[in-house]
C-alpha positions in Angstrom: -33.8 171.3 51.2 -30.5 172.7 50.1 -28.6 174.7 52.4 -28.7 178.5 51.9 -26.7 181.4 53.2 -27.0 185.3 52.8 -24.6 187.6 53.2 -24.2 191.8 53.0 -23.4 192.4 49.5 -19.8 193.6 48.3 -20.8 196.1 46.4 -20.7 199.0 48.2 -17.8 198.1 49.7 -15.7 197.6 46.5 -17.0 200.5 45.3 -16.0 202.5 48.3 -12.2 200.9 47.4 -12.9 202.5 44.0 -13.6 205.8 45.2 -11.0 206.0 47.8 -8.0 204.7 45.8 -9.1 207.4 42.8 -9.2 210.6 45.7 -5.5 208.9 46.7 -4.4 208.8 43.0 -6.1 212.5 42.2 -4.1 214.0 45.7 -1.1 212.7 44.9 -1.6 213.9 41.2 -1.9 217.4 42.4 0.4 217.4 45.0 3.5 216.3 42.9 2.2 218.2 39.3 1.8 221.4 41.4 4.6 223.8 40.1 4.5 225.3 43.6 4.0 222.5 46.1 2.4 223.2 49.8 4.9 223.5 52.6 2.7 220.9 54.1 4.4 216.7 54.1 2.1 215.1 51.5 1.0 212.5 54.2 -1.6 215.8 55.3 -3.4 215.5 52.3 -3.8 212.0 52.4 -5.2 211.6 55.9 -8.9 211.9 54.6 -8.6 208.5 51.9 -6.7 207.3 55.1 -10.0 207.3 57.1 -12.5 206.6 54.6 -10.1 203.7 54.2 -10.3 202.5 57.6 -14.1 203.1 57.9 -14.7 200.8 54.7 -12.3 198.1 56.1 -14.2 198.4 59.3 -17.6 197.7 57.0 -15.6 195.1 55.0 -15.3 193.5 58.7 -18.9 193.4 59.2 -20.1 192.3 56.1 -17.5 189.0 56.6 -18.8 188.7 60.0 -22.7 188.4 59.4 -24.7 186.0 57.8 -28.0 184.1 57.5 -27.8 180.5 57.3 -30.5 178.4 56.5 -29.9 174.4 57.3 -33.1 172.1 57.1 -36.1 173.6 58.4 -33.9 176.2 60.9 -33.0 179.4 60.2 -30.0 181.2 62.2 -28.6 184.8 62.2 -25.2 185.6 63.5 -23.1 188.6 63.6 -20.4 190.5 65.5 -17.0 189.1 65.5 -15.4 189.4 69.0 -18.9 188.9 70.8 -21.4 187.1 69.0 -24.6 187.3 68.5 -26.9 184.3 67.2 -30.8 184.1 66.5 -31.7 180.5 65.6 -35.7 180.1 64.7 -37.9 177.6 62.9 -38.2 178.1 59.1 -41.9 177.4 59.5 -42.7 180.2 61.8 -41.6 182.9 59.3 -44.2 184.5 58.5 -43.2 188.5 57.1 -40.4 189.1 54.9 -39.8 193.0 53.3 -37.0 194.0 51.8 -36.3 197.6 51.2 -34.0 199.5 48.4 -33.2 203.2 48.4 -32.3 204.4 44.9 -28.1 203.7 44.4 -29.5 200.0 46.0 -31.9 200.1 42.9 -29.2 201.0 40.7 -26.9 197.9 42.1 -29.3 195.8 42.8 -29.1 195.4 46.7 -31.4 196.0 49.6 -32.1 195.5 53.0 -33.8 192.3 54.2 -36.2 191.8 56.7 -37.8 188.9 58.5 -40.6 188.6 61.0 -41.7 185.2 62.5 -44.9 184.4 64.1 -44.5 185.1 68.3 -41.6 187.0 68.2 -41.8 190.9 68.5 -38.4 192.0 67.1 -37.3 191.6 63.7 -34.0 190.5 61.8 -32.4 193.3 59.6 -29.9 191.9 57.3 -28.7 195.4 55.6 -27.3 195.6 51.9 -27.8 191.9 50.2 -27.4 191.1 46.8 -30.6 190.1 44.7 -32.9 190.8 47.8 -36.3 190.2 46.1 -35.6 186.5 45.0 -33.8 186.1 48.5 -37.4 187.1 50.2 -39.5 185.0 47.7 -37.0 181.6 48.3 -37.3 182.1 52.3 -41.1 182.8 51.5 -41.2 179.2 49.5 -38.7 177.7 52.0 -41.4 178.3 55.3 -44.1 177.0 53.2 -42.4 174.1 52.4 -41.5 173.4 55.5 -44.9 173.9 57.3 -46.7 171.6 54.2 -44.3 168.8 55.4 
């Protein structure tokens, strides 16, 4: 069995980039085009693209710092970067997987991934993946594999 890994999608995130970098552009546009320019530095302004900036770096972080690895017939979940956390399980024992999409996950086609195995009463949440219905239905195929065998 091949190995597999999921990741958050980069999606949103470049599209955050987008969206910031076009408010940046469209202050600076009307700050220096204004005949009568504010008394205020132009750095004011630019303090709000400044912290959406930081908060989608900080979300760039997490998405590098999170996966879902499957090796053989194990499957292991890590995240954080300065304190880990790891969840390694049997393949074979998975027995739910959901995945959920709002509507702009729809329209990019990402969603939130969810996993269940048999015994366990908490669940795994990978947020925002890429492709998330063929990602269920390959761990679905992977755990029946791997209990036929």
């Amino acid at each position: 069995m091949p190995p597999m890994q999921v990741r958050q999608s980069l999606k949103g995130v470049k599209i955050a980039y987008v969206l910031i970098t076009l408010l940046a552009a469209a202050i600076a546009a009307y700050w220096l085009g204004a005949s009568d320019p504010p008394e205020v530095p132009l750095w004011a302004p630019m303090l709000a693209p400044a912290a959406l900036l930081l908060l989608t770096a900080i979300r760039h972080l997490r998405r590098r710092t999170t996966s879902l690895d499957v090796q053989g017939d194990r499957l292991r979940y890590e995240s954080g970067l300065f304190s880990k956390t790891s969840r390694i399980m049997e393949v074979a024992k998975v027995q739910d997987v959901r995945f959920d999409q709002t509507l702009g996950q729809r329209m990019i086609n990402t969603g939130d991934l969810s996993l269940e195995t048999a015994g366990e009463s908490s669940r795994i949440v990978m947020p925002s993946i890429d492709r998330p219905k063929q990602v269920a239905e390959k761990l679905l195929e992977l755990s029946r594999q791997v209990r036929q065998t």
